[in-house]
C-alpha positions as CSV (number, residue, x, y, z in Angstrom):
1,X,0.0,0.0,0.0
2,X,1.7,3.5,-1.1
3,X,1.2,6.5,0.5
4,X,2.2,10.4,0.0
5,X,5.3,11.7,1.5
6,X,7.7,14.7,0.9
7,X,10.9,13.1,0.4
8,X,14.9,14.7,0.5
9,X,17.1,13.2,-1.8
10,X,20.6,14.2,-2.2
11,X,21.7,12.0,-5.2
12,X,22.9,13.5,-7.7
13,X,21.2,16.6,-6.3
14,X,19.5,17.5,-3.4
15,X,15.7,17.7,-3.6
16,X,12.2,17.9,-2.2
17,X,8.9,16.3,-3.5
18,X,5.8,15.1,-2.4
19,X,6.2,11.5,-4.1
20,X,4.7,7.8,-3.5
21,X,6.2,5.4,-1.3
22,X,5.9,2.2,-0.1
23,X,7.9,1.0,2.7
24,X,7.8,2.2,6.5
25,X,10.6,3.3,9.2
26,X,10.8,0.4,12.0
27,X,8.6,0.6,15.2
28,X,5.9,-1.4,17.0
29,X,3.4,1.1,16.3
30,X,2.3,2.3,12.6
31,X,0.1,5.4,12.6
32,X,-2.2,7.0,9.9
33,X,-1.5,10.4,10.3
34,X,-3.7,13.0,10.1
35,X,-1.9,16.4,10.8
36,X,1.7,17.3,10.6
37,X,3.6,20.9,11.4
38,X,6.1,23.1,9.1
39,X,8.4,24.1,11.9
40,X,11.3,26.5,11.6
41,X,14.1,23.0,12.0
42,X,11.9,21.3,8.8
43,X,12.4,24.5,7.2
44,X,15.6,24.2,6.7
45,X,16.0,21.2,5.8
46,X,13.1,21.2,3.1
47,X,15.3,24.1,1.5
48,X,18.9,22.5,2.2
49,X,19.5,25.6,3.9
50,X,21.4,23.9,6.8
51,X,22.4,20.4,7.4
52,X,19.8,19.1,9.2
53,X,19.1,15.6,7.5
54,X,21.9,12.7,8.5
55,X,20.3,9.6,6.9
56,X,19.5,9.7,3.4
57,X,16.8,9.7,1.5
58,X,14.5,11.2,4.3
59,X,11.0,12.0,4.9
60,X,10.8,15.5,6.3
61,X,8.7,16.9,9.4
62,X,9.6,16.2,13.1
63,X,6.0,16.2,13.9
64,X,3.0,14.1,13.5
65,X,-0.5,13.5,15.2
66,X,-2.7,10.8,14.1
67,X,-4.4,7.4,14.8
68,X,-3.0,4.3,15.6
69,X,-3.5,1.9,12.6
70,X,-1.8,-1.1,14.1
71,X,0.3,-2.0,16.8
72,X,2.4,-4.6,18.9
73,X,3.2,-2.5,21.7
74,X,1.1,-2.9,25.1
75,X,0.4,0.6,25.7
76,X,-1.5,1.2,22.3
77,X,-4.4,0.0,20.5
78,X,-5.7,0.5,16.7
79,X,-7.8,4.1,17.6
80,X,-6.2,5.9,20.1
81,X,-4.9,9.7,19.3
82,X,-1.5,9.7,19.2
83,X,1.4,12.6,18.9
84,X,5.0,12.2,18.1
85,X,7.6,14.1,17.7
86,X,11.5,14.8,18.8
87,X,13.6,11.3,18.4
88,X,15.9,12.4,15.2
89,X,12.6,12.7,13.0
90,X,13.8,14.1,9.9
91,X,17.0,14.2,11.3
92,X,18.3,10.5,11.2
93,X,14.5,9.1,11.5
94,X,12.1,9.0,8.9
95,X,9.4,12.2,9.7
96,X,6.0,13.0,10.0
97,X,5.2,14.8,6.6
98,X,3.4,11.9,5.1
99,X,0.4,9.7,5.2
100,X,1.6,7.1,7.0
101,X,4.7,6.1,9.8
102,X,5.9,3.4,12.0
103,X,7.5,4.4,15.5
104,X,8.2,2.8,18.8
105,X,5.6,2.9,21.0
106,X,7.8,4.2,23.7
107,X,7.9,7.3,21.8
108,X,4.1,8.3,21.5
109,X,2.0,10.5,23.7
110,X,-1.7,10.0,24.0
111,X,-3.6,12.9,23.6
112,X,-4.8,14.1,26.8
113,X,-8.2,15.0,27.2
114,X,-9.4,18.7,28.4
115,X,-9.0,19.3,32.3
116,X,-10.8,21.8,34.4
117,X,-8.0,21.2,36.9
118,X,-6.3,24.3,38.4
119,X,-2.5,25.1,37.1
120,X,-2.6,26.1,41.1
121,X,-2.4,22.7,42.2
122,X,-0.1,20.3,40.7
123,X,-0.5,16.8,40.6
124,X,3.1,16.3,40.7
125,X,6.6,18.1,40.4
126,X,6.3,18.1,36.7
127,X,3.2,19.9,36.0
128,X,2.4,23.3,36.4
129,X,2.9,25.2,39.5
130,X,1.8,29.3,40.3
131,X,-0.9,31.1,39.5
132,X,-3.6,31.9,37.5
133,X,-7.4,31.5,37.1
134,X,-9.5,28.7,35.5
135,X,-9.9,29.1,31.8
136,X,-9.9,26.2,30.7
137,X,-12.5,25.1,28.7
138,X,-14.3,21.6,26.9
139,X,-13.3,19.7,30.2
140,X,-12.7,15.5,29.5
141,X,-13.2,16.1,25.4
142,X,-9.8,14.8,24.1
143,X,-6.9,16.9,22.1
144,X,-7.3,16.5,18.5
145,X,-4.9,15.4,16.3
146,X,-5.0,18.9,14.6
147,X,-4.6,20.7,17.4
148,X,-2.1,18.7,18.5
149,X,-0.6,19.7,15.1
150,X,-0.9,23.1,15.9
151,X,1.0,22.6,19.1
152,X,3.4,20.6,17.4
153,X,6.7,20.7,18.5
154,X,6.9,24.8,18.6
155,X,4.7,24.7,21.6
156,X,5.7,21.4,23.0
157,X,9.2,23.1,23.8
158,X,7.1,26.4,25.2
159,X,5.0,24.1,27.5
160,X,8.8,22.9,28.9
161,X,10.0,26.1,29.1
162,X,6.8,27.2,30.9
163,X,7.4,24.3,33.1
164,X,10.8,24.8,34.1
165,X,9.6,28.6,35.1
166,X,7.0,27.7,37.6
167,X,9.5,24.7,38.7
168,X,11.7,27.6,39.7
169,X,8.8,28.7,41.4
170,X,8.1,31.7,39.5
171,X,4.8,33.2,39.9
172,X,2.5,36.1,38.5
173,X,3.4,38.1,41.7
174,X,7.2,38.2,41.0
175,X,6.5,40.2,37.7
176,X,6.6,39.9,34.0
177,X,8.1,36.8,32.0
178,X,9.8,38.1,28.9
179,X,9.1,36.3,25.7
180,X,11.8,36.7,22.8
181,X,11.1,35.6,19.1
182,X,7.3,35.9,20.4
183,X,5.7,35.6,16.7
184,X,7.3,32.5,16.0
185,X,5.5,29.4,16.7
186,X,7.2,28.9,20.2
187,X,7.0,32.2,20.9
188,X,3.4,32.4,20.0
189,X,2.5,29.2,22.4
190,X,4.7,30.7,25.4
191,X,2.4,34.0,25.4
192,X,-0.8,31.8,25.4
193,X,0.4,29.6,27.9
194,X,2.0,32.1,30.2
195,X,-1.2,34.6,29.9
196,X,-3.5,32.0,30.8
197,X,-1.7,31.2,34.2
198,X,-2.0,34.9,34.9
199,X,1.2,35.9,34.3
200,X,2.0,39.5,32.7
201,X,3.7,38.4,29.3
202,X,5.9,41.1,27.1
203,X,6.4,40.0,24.0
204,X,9.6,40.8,22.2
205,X,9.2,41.5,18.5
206,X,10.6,43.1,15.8
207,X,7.4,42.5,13.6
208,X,5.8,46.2,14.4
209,X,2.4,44.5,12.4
210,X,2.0,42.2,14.8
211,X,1.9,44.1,17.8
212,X,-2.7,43.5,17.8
213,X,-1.5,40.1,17.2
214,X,0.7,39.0,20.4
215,X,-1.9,41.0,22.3
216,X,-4.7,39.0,21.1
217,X,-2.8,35.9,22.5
218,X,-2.5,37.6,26.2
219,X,0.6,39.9,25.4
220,X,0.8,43.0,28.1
221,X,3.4,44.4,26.4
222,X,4.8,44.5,22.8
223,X,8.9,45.5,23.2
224,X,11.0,46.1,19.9
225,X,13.7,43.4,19.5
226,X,15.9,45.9,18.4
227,X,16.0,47.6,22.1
228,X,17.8,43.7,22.8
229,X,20.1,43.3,19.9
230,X,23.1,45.4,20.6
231,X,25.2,44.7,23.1
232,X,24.9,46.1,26.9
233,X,25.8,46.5,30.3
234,X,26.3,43.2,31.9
235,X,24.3,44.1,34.2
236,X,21.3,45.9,33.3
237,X,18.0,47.3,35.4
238,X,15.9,44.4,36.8
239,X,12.7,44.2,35.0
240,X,11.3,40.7,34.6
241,X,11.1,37.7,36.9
242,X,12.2,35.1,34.0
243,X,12.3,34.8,30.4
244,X,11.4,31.9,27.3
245,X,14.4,32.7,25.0
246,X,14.3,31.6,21.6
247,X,16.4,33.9,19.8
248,X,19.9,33.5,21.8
249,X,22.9,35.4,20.9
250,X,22.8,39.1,22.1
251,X,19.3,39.1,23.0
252,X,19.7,36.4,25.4
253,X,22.8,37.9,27.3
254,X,20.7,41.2,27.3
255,X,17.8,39.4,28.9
256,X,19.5,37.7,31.4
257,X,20.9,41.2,32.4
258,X,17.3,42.3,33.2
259,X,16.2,39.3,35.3
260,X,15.3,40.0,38.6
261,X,17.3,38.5,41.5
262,X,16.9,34.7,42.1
263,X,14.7,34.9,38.3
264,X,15.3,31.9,36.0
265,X,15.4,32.1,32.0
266,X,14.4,29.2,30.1
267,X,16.6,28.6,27.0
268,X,15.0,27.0,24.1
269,X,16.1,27.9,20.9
270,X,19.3,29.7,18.4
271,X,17.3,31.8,16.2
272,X,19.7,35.1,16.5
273,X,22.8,32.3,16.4
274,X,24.8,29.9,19.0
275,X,27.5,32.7,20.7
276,X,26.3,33.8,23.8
277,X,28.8,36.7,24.8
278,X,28.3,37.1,28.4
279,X,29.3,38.2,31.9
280,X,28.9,35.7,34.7
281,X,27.6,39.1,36.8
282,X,23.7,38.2,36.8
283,X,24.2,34.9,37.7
284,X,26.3,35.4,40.8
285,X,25.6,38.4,42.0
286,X,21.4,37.8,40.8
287,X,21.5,34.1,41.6
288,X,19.5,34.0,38.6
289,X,19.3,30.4,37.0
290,X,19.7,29.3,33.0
291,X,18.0,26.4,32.3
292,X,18.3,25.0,28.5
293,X,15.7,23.1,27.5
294,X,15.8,20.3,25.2
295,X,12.7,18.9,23.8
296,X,14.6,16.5,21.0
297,X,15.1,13.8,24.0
298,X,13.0,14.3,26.8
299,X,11.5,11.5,29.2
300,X,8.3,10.2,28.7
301,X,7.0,11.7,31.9
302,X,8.1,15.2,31.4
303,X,6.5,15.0,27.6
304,X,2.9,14.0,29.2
305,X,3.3,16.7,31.5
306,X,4.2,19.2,29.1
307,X,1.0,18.1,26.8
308,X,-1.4,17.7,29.9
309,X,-0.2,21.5,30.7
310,X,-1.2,22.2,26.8
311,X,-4.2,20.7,27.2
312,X,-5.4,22.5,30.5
313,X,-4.4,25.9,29.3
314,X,-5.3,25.9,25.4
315,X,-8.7,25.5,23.7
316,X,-9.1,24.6,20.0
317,X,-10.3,28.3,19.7
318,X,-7.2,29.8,21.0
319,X,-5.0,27.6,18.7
320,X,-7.5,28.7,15.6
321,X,-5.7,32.0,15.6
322,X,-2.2,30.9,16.1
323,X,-2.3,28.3,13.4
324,X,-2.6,28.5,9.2
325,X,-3.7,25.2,7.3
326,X,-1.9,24.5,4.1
327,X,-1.7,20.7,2.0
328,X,1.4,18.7,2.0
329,X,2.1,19.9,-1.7
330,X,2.5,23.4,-0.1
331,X,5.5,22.7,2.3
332,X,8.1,24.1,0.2
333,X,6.5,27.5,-0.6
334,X,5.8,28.0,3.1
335,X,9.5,26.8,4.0
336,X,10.4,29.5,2.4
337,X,8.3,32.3,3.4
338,X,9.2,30.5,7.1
339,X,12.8,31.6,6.3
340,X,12.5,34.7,5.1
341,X,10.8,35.8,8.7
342,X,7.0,35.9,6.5
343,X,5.4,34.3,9.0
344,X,3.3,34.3,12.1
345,X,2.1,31.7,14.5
346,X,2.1,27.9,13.1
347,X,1.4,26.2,9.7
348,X,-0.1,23.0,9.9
349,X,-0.3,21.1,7.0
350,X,-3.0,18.7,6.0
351,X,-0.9,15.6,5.2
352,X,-3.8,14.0,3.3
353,X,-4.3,16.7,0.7
């Protein structure tokens, strides 16, 4: 049985198509997938703009969310809503822009289904902890695989950085939480998430048009990424109580400067570039904390968390205006206007048209 997938070749050229196929990566579990992501990682690999793919030929996307077709493994049956992602997909693992996928079962999430439980009171050290209101809405009706999509990965790795925050033990009293990059698809999901738990969010930008956008999602405050790009004092007047960092480089260094004593910055992404040229000054004479976050290889538990979080704190109307449907025959246009900063919020892509 074939199926559709877009395929990178490098021999004798690179390339990217949406071709038919006919075999399947390895795993205990093969899904039909129903939603996949265009993140800013399958970006550049779909335009050979950086060496992202290892094996070769490869099927791109390091997300999917779909259905369980068949499976061996004791945790899953034919049916249940499934979301994968992270594990070298598209990397050195065959991905999730296709039709169709085998994976270890050890590396799916079930969807969770809606909670009207309180981020206030944690059911263990990995979920949520602070703040904030309920807002939650459609309590016990399950995730679906497209908004799962719309999460994807992007907001997967917000929901850790979120995490890590409140672990710290930040909470909507200690002050604002600066997020950098905030239009991107992290970015985007950080604001929401953050906003819900009551948290005042500012939302570093350097898209002036979207200023009505990040404050539709719960933004307080729109700041100019250029205010963050050159370089500054290392230490620098104390205005938030922790940061989600995308971007890195000179924007990182200058928000570490402004965290607040004993604040915490969650690291996530490179954006801006790898170099961080910084002082040790905030750090020892702050105590702030840097925690990098790596959403590629985290446990099992911490990934459940981190969607149960998404699932408390997001309804499918909130992800309706961070997300943009296209078909799988429209990755590489999209890649492109991806790269070329274009974009806002998430593009899901329809995997069966």
């Amino acid at each position: 049985m074939t199926y559709r997938a877009l395929l990178l070749t490098d021999t004798p050229e690179f390339s990217a198509q949406v071709t038919e196929l006919d075999t399947l990566p390895e795993g205990d579990v093969e899904l039909h997938i129903d939603y996949a992501t265009l993140n800013y990682k399958d970006a550049l690999a779909i335009t050979n703009k950086s060496p992202i793919v290892r094996t070769w030929p490869m099927v791109a996307g390091i997300d999917a969310a779909g259905v369980v077709a068949h499976s061996t493994h004791a945790a899953f049956q034919p049916g249940d809503a499934v979301v994968l992602n992270g594990w070298g997909l598209s990397e050195t693992r065959w991905g999730g822009l296709a039709q169709r996928t085998r994976a270890p079962g050890d590396w799916l999430v079930k969807l969770p289904a809606r909670s009207s439980r309180s981020p206030g009171r944690p059911k263990n050290d990995l979920a949520p902890s602070g703040g904030g209101s309920d807002v939650f809405s459609e309590p016990g009706a399950q995730m679906s695989p497209r908004d799962a999509a719309a999460i994807g990965t992007a907001g997967y790795t917000a929901a850790l950085c979120v995490q890590a925050l409140e672990r710290h033990g930040l909470t909507p009293a200690d002050g604002p939480i600066l997020v950098t990059g905030a239009t991107g698809g992290v970015g985007s999901i950080a604001v929401a998430l953050l906003a819900r738990a009551g948290f005042e969010v500012h939302a570093l930008t350097g898209k002036a048009a979207d200023h009505a956008y990040l404050k539709s999602l719960g933004a307080a405050e729109v700041l100019d990424r250029a205010d963050f790009a050159a370089p500054g004092k290392p230490m620098q007047k104390e205005r938030f109580a922790g940061v989600v960092d995308v971007l890195g480089s000179q924007v990182l260094v200058n928000a570490c400067a402004q965290v607040k004593r004993n604040g915490a910055v969650a690291a996530c992404g490179l954006a801006m570039g790898m170099d961080f040229p910084a002082s040790v000054a905030p750090f020892i004479l702050r105590g702030i904390s840097l925690y990098g976050i790596d959403s590629v290889y985290a446990s099992l538990a911490r990934r459940q968390a981190a969607w149960t979080l998404l699932a408390e704190r997001l309804t499918s109307a909130d992800l309706a205006g961070i997300a943009h449907e296209i078909a799988l025959s429209e990755t590489l246009p999209a890649a492109e206007k991806m790269l070329a900063g274009q974009m806002t919020g998430r593009f899901v892509v329809d995997v069966n048209r």
